[in-house]
Steps between C-alpha positions, in 0.01 A plus 500: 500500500780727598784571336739583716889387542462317800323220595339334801822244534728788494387616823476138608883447405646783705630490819721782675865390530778541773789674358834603657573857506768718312698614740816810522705542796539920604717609798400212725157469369398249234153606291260182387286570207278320282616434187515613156133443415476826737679822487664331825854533387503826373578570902754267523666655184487823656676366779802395335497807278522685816740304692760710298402841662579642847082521591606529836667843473233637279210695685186292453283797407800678315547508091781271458288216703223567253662555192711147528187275633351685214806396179543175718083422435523629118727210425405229745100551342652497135637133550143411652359608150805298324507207647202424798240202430332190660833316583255154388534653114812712498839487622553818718867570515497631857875335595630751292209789561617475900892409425790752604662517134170597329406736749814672521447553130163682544576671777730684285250617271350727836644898433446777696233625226197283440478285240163519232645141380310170542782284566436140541858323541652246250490136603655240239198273305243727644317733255456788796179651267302807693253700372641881358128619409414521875476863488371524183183412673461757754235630275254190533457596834318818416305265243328271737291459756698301780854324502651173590459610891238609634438896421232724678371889451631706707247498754440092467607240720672203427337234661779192400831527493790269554602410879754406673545291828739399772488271741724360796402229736580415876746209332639748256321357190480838200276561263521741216210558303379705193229379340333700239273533170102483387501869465173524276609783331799274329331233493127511449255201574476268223144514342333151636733392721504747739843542640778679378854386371804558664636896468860332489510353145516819326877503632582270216612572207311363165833483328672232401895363677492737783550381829139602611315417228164382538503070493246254594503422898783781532518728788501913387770669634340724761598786736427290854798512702447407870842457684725366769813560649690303766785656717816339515313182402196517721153580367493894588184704331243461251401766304327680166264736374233472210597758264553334130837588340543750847541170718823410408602881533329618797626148722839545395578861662299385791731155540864693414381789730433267777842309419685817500367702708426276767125667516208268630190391251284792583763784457637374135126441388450855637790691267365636232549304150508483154456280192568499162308458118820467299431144340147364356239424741343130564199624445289611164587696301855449643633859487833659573569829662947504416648695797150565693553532883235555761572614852305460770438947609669418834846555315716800521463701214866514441450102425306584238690785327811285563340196326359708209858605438608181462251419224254321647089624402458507869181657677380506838145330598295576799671447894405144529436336178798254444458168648244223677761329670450292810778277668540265761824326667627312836807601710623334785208330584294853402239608267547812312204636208457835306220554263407753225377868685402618097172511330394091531418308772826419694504270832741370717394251744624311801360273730 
């Protein structure tokens, strides 16, 4: 009767695996991600890229700070467009994405100017393919009526969005949790049936040989990115944020600025932050903004003139507009949590 692409023993068939995590080791932390059927190791890559730079002198709120998370991002989100896919259907170089000698070689690609460049790296018998009409695209947005994520009037309320969750237990069990998608606006009820189709698939692409290409029973690469990190090998904090292509942006500055500036989970979620729209979205109509920069307003505005100089298309948003993080870790037989103070709900809870 229906037509569709999937079938009643599809659903039957599938069954949620156990995977292990990707994992990077950072000034006596190591970061576990899922893998590269998620935007996961983009963190990790950013990581090693920054493993090169003295983050512990720079001021966490200062220019520098932002300007090399920033350069460090550009490239580390380029090789996600290159070479990230469902690890089932693709072989995901990520030995030599997280490797000293390759990282060394990007992290001399990072100026003191920004770069307009989308520069996925060069990995032997991989095509590294991204898409250079991202930003030719800008203009469908003023064309249609909604986008990939879910998009409101000014004066609307979103009632979905993407969450995230942490949990620690009296026996030190951790959960990290983002689950996501269903958003009607993306993806509307199918007539009959009455339920709508997952908003993830439009992350793949309908183009043949690229890593995320769309396949039979293959996972789209999406932007979920829960994480953990252990302390000098002991389960220490989970943590993330919904947030799309932000999540692996906005949980980065908030794990290096704990690391380095030995703040607790509240405080770093607290600073104000920034993302940026340099590289194609996930989501349709996949557009690119080269250079773009948003600050949260709580910046100096020195930041911003200092940042501008540099290159980068930066602007500043309202006081506290950049991030949904929420975190939770144990310490010496403590429990520590921090959640989101900005514009959605944001709980931390202990009992």
């Amino acid at each position: 009767r229906h037509r569709g692409l999937l079938t009643a023993q599809d659903f039957a068939d599938w069954s949620a695996t156990i995977e292990d995590p990707v994992s990077f080791d950072y000034h006596g932390h190591t970061v576990l991600k899922c893998g590269p059927w998620s935007q996961g190791p983009v963190f990790l890559q950013q990581l090693a890229l920054l493993a090169g730079f003295d983050v512990g002198a720079m001021d966490p709120v200062g220019p520098e700070f932002v300007h090399i998370v920033t350069e460090c991002a550009k490239l580390a989100f380029a090789d996600r467009e290159a070479f990230y896919g469902d690890p089932d259907f693709v072989a995901v170089p990520l030995g030599t994405l997280l490797s000293p000698a390759y990282n060394a070689e990007r992290r001399a690609l990072v100026g003191h100017d920004a770069s307009a460049a989308l520069r996925p790296g060069v990995v032997p018998g991989h095509d590294g393919w991204v898409d250079h009409g991202a930003q030719a695209r800008l203009g469908m947005l003023t064309d249609a009526p909604g986008a990939g994520e879910p998009t409101v009037a000014r004066l609307g309320v979103i009632g979905a969005d993407t969450v995230h969750i942490d949990v620690i237990d009296r026996w030190g069990n951790m959960v990290s949790a983002t689950p996501s998608g269903g958003w009607l606006q993306s993806s509307p009820v199918v007539p009959g049936l009455g339920f709508p189709m997952g908003t993830r698939g439009q992350m793949f692409w309908l183009r043949d040989g690229v890593p995320n290409g769309l396949a039979p029973r293959k996972r789209p690469r999406t932007t979920l990115s829960p994480s953990f990190a252990l302390r000098d090998g002991q389960p220490w904090m989970a943590f993330g944020t919904p947030g799309g292509e932000q999540q692996d942006q906005w949980s980065l500055t908030f794990f290096i600025r704990m690391v380095h500036g030995n703040l607790g989970i509240q405080q770093s979620i607290d600073l104000p932050n920034f993302h940026s729209e340099h590289w194609p979205s996930s989501f349709w109509p996949r557009i690119a903004r080269p250079n773009k920069l948003v600050l949260e307003g709580r910046f100096d505005p020195p930041v911003l003139d200092a940042l501008l100089a540099r290159g980068h298309q930066a602007e500043m948003g309202p006081d506290w507009s950049e991030g949904r993080l929420s975190g939770a870790r144990r310490e010496r037989g403590q429990m520590f949590a921090g959640a989101n103070p900005r514009g959605m709900q944001g709980y931390a809870a202990g009992r």
